[in-house]
N, C-alpha and C positions, 0 to 999 in steps of 0.2 A: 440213502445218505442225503444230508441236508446240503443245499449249496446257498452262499452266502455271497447275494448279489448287493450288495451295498458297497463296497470298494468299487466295482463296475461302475455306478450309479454318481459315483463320487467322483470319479474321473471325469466320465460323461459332462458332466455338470460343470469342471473348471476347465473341460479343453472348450464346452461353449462361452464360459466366459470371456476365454481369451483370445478366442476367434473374435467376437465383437469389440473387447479393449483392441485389438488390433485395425479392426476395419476402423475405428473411429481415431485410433491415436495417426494411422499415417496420413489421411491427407493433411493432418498440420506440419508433417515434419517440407510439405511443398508449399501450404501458407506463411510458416514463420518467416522464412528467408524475405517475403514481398513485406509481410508485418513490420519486421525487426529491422529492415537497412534505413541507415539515416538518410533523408531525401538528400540531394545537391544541396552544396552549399551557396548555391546561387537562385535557385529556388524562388521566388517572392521577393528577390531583392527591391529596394526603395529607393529613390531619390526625396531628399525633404528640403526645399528651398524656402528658407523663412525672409521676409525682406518687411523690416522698415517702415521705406519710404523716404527716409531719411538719407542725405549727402554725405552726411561725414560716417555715420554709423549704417549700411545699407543693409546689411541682413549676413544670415550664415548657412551652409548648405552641408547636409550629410549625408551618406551612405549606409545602409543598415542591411543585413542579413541575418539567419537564424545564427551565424557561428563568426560573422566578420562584422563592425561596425566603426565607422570612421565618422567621429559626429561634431556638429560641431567646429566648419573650417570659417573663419569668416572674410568677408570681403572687406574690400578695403574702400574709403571713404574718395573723395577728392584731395584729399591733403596728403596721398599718397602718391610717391614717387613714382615714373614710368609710365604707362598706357591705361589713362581712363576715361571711359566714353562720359565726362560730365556732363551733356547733353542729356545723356538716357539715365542717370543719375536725376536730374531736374525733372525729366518727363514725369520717371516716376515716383516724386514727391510732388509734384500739382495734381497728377491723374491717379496715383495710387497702386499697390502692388498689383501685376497684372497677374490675378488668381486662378487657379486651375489644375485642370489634368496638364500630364506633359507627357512625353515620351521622346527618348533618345532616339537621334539623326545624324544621318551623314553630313556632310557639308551639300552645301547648292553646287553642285555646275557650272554656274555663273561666278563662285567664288572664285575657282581654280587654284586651288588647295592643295598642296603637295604631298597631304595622305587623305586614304576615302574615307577613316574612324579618330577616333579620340588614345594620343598615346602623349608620351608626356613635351611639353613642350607646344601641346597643340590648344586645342579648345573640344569644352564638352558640349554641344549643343544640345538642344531642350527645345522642341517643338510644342506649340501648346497644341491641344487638344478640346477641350470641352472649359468651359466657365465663363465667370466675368471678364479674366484678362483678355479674351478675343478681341473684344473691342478694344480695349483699350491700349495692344500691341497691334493694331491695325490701322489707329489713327499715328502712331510712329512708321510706322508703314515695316514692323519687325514680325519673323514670323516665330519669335521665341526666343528665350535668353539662352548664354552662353556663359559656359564660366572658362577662365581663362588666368594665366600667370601674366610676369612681369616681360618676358623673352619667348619669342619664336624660333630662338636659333636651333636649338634640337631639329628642328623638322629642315634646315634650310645647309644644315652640313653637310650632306651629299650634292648640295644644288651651286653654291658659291664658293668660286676660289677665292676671291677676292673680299680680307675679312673687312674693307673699306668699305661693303656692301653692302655689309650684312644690316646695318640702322638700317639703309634706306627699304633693303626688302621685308625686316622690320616691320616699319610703319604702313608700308605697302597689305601686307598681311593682315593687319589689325586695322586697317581703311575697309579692307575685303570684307572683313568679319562685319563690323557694325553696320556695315551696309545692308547686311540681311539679318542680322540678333541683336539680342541687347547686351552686350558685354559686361559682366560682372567680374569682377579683379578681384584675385587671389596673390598671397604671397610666391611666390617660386618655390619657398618651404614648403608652402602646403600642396603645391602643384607636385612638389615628387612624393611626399604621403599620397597623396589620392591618384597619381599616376601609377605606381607601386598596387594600392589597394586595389583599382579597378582589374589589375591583370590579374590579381587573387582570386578574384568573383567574378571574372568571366573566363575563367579553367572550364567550366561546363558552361553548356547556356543557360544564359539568364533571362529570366522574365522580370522583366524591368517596370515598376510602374515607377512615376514621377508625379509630383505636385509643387505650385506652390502656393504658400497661404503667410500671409499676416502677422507679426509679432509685433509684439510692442516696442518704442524705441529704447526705454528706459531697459530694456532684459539685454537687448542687444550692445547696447555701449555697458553694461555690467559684464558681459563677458568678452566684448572685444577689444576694449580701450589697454592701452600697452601695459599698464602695472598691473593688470588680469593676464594678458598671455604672454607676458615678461618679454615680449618681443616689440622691436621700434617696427615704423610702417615701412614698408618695403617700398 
């Protein structure tokens, strides 16, 4: 009697195919997961401080990440009501934007600052790093710009009973500040957009770089000036 080994033959053949589709298909199913998750969304975050040079129009600073970007805030001139270091305004249109790497800092020590980070009401501070601005935030005797709102009172409402107080520790605050950065003035509007935003993107940690670099004045009074961002100066 004939026997008819090709059905044997036939099996043989696709149970070793499917041994190997197996051995090659599972380690992706332990690659995809590392492949396929979207990184943080704080990731490679950026600082972009563009400045001027210029008094009345100084420059504008944004926030950017893969999935959050806030761009685009602008400072505000000297014709602007409230706390402006016009000093470091003049510095830097005779000596020019001090350019660079930066990275976010705590406050000094010597400041005595009523919180150790950047929350709203406070100031962002911006250490330089690497570039031209070294020197030329070193002949100010600044170790980095700051950007900052109209009011310190947020950080000062656990400290003062007396709201008769509150100007002088105010000013007091913002003496502290300019003593050690270069103060750049934002609106209080835009202090709670970017107060709001940064607790967005610092949910995980962030790897923060910063710069700042050079723009032109004409781009900057095109987008700063009041019948562009339908808002009076703060």
């Amino acid at each position: 009697m004939r026997h008819n080994f090709y059905p044997t033959q036939g099996f043989k053949a696709k149970r070793f195919s499917t041994f190997w589709i197996i051995r090659f298909l599972c380690p992706l199913f332990f690659i995809a997961p590392i492949v396929l998750v979207k990184p943080s969304i704080c990731l490679g975050s950026e600082i972009i401080v563009r400045l001027s040079g210029k008094i009345d129009y100084p420059g504008d600073f944004s926030l950017l990440s893969e999935t959050i970007q806030l761009k685009k805030i602008c400072f505000l001139g000297i014709n602007a009501k409230g706390r402006i270091d016009k000093q470091f305004l003049d510095f830097i249109s005779s000596h020019g934007p001090p350019e660079g790497d930066y990275q976010v800092a705590p406050p000094f020590p010597a400041e005595q600052w009523p919180v150790k980070s950047f929350n709203k009401g406070g100031a962002l501070r911006l250490k330089i790093i690497t570039g031209p601005g070294l020197e030329i935030l070193k002949l100010s005797k600044k170790n980095g710009i700051a950007v900052h709102g109209r009011d310190f009172y947020p950080l000062l409402e656990d400290i003062i009973n007396k709201t008769a107080m509150i100007n002088f520790h105010n000013d007091s605050l913002f003496e502290r500040l300019e003593k050690h950065w270069g103060p750049l003035r934002i609106s209080n509007w835009d202090m709670g957009r970017l107060a709001d935003t940064w607790v967005k993107m610092n949910r995980s940690p962030a790897h923060w770089k910063a710069k700042v670099i050079r723009v032109s004045p004409q781009e900057i009074k095109k987008l700063c000036q009041p019948p562009e961002t339908k808002r009076t100066l703060d």
